[in-house]
C-alpha beads as a LAMMPS data file, in Angstrom:
LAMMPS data file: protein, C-alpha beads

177 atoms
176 bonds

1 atom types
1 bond types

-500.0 500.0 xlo xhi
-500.0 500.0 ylo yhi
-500.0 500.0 zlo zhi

Masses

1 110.0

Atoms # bond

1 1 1 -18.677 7.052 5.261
2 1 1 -21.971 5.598 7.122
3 1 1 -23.486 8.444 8.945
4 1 1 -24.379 7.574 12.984
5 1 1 -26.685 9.518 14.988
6 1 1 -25.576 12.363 17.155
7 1 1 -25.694 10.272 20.675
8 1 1 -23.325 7.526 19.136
9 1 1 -20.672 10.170 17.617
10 1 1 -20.923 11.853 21.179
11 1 1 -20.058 8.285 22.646
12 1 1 -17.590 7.497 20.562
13 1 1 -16.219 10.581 21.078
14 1 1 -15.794 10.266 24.375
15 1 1 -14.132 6.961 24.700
16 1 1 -11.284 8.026 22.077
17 1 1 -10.612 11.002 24.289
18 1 1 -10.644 8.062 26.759
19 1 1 -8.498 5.614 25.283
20 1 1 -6.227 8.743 24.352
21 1 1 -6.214 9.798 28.561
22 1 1 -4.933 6.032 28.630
23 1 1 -8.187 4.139 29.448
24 1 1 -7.748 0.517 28.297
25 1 1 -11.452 -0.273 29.104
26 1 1 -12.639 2.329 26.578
27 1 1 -11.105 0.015 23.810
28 1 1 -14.054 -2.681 24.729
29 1 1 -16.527 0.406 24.496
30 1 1 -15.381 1.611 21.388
31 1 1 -14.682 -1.552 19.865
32 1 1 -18.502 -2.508 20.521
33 1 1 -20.290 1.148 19.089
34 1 1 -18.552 0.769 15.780
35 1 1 -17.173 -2.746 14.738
36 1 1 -20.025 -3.102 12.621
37 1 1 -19.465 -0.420 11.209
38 1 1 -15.997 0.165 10.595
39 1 1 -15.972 -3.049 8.847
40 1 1 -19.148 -2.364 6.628
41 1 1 -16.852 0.571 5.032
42 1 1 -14.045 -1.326 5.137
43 1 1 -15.715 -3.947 2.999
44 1 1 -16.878 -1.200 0.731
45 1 1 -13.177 -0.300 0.222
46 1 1 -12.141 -4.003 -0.373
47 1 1 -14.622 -5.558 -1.878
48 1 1 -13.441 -8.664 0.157
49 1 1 -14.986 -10.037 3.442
50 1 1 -11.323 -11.079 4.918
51 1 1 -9.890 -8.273 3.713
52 1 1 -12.374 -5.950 5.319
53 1 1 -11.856 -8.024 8.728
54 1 1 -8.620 -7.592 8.736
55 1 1 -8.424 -3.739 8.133
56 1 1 -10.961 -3.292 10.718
57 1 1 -9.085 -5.297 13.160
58 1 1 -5.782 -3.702 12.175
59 1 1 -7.663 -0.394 13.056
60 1 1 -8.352 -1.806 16.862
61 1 1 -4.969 -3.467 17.257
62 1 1 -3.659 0.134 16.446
63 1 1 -6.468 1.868 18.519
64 1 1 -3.862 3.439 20.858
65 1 1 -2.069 5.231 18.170
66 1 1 -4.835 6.111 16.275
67 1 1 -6.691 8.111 19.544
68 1 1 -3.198 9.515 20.306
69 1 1 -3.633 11.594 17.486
70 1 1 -7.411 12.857 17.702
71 1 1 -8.180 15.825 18.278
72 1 1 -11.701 16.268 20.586
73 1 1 -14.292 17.831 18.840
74 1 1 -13.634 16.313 15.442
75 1 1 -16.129 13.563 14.273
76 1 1 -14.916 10.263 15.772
77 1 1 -16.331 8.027 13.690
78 1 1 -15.149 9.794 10.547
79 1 1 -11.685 10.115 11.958
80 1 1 -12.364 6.081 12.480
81 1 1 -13.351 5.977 9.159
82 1 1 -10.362 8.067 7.491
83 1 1 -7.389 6.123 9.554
84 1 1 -9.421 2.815 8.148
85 1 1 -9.422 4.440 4.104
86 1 1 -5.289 5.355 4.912
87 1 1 -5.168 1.849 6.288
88 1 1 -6.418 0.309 3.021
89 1 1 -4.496 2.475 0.840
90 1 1 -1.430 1.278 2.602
91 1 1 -2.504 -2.477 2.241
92 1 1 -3.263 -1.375 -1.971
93 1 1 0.547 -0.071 -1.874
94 1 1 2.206 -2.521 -0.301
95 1 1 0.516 -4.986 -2.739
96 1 1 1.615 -3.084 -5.671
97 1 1 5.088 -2.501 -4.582
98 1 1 5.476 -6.248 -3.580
99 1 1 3.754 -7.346 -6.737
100 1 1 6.908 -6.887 -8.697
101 1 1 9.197 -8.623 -6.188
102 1 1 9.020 -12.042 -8.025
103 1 1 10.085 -10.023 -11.345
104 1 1 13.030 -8.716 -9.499
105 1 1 13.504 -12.287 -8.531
106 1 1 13.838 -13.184 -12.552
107 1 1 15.659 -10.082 -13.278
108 1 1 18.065 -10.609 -11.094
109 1 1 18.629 -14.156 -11.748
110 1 1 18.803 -13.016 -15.260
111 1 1 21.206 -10.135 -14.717
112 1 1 23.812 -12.851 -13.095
113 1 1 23.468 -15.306 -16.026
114 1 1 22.600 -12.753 -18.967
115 1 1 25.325 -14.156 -20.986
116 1 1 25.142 -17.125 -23.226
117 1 1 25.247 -19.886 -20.624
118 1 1 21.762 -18.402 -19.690
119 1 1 19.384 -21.335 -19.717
120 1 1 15.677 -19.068 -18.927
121 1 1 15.685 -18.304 -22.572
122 1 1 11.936 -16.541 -21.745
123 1 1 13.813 -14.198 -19.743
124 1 1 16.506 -13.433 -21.859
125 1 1 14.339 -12.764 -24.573
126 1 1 11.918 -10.726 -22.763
127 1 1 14.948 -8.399 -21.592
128 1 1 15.791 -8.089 -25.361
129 1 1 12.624 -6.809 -26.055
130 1 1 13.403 -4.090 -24.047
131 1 1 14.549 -0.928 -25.892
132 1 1 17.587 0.714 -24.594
133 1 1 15.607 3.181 -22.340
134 1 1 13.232 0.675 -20.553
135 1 1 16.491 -2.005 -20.389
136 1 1 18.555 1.220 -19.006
137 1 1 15.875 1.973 -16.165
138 1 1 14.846 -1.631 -15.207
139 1 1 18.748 -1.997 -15.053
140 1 1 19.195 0.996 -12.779
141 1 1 16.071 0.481 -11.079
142 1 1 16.746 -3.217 -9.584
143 1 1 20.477 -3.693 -10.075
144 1 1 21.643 -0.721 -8.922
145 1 1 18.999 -0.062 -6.554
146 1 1 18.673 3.905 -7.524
147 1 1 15.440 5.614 -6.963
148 1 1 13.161 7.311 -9.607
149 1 1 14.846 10.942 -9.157
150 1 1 18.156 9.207 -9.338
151 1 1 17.480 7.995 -13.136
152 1 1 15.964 10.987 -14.024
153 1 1 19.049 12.887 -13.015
154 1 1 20.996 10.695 -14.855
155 1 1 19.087 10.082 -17.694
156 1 1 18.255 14.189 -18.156
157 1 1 14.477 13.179 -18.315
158 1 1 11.498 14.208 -16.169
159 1 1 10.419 11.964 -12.978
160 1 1 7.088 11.332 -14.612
161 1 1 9.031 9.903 -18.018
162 1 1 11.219 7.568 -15.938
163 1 1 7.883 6.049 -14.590
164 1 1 6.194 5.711 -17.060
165 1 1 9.612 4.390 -18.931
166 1 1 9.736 1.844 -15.852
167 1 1 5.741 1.380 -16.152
168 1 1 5.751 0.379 -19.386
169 1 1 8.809 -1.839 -19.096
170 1 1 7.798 -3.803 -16.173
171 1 1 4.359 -4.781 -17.877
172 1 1 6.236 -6.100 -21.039
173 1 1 8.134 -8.188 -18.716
174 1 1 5.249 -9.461 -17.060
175 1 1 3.283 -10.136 -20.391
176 1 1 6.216 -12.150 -21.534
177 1 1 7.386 -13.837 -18.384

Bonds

1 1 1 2
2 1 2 3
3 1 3 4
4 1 4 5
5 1 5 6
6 1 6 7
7 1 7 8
8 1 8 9
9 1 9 10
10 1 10 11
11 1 11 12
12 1 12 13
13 1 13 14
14 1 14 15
15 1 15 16
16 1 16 17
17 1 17 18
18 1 18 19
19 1 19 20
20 1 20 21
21 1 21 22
22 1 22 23
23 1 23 24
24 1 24 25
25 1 25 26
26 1 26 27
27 1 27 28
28 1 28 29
29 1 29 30
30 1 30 31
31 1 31 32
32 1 32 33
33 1 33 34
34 1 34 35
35 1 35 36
36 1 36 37
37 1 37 38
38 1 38 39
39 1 39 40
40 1 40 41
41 1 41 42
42 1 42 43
43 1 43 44
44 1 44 45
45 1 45 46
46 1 46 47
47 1 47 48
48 1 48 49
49 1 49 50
50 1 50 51
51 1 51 52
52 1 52 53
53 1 53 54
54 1 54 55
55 1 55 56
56 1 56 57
57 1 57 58
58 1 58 59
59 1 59 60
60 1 60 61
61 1 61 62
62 1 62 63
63 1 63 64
64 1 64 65
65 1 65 66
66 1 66 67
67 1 67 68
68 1 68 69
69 1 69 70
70 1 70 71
71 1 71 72
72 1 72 73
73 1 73 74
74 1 74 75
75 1 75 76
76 1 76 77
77 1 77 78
78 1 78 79
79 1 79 80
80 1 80 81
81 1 81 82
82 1 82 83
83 1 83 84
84 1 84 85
85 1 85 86
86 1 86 87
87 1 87 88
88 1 88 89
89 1 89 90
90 1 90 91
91 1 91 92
92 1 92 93
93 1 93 94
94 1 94 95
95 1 95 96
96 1 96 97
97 1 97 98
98 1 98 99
99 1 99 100
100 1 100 101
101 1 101 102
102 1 102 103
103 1 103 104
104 1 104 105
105 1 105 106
106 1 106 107
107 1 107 108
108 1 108 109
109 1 109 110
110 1 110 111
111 1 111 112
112 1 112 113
113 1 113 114
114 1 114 115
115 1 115 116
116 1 116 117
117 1 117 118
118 1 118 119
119 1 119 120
120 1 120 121
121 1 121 122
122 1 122 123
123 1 123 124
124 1 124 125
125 1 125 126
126 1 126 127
127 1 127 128
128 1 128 129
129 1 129 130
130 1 130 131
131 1 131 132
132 1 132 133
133 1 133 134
134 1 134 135
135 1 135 136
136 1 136 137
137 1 137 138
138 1 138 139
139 1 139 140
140 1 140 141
141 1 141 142
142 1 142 143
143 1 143 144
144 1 144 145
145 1 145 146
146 1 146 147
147 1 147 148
148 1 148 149
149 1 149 150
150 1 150 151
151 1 151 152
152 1 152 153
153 1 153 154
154 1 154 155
155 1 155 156
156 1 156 157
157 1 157 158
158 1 158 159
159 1 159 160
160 1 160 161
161 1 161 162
162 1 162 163
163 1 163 164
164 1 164 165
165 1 165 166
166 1 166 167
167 1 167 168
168 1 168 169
169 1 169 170
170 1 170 171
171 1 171 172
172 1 172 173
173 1 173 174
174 1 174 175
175 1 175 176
176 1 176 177
């Protein structure tokens, strides 16, 4: 995080305890001490100029929220910073989780036609190179919609098996598809 001086934490400070008391105006204040700075570590984070833009404007769209839950006397800008890093994170998740939503797509399309009249052979194929564990999990994964503990209940194996079971599978599929 990008250290400011003493004055400019003690302003900052001041209008989140503002905007948290439910002064609107503050947002304008705060918004002007440390834009340019919030997105400098947001861009550090990213890596990526729109990307950084829009975390730092998700942070001010969210401002409200985000001073709700300050606590006076903590260091604003670093509090800035933090809810800007769990911002990000959530962006990275979402991304990863969503990633696999066109190879649910296939799988699913490929669950509904798996027998012979199946005309994605690349599909079917890459589901037979499955072994029975990985096939099991994908299976109970996406077509029966069960979470990780579920399988591992199920299965008898450890939560951390199951993933990397379902890891390991899903990145065969992708190779292949």
């Amino acid at each position: 995080m990008q250290p400011i001086d003493k004055t400019l934490n003690t302003r900052v400070n001041d209008a989140m305890w503002a905007i948290k008391n439910g002064d609107e105006s503050a947002v304008t204040l705060l918004f002007e001490l440390t834009y340019k700075s919030l997105y400098h570590v947001a861009y550090k984070y990213s890596k990526d100029r729109f990307m950084a833009e829009d975390l730092t404007a998700d942070i001010f769209a969210n401002i409200n929220y985000i001073a709700s839950r300050y606590s006076q006397g903590k260091n604003a800008f670093n509090y800035l910073c933090k809810a800007l890093k769990n911002r990000f994170l959530n962006v990275i998740r979402y991304r990863r989780r969503h990633s696999t939503s066109e190879l649910c797509d296939n799988l699913n399309y490929a669950y509904e036609n798996i027998d012979e009249r199946v005309s994605d052979i690349a599909v079917r194929e890459a589901l037979k190179s499955l072994d029975k564990d990985e096939f099991d999990i994908i299976n109970m994964k996406f077509y029966m919609e069960k979470t990780f503990r579920e399988i591992a209940d199920e299965k008898g194996l450890s939560l951390g098996k199951v993933q990397r079971i379902y890891n390991r599978a899903a990145q065969k599929l992708k190779n292949l598809l």
